[in-house]
C-alpha positions, 0 to 999 in steps of 0.5 A: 727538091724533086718531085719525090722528096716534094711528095714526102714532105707533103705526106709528112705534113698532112700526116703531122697536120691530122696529129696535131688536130686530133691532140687538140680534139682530144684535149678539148673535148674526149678528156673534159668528157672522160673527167666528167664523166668519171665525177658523176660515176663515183658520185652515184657510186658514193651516194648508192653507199651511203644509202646502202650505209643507212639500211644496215 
């Protein structure tokens, strides 16, 4: 292996190594957040009409 392929394979890896820990990053903390998030909109959302509901 020359220093070429030496280089790539290191650039390869780094790059390989970055996606692997952003996946892991995304999957335990940006979707718990999304999800959650998601839960407490549509429940102000739902409790906003049926308030809405009772007025009328």
């Amino acid at each position: 292996m020359d220093l070429s392929q030496f280089l790539g394979f290191l650039l390869f890896m780094g790059v390989f190594t970055m996606g692997f820990w952003l996946l892991i990053f995304a999957l335990t903390f940006i979707v718990p957040y999304w999800l959650v998030g998601n839960l407490l909109e549509n429940r102000k959302l739902k409790k906003e009409a049926k308030k809405a509901a009772a007025k009328s």
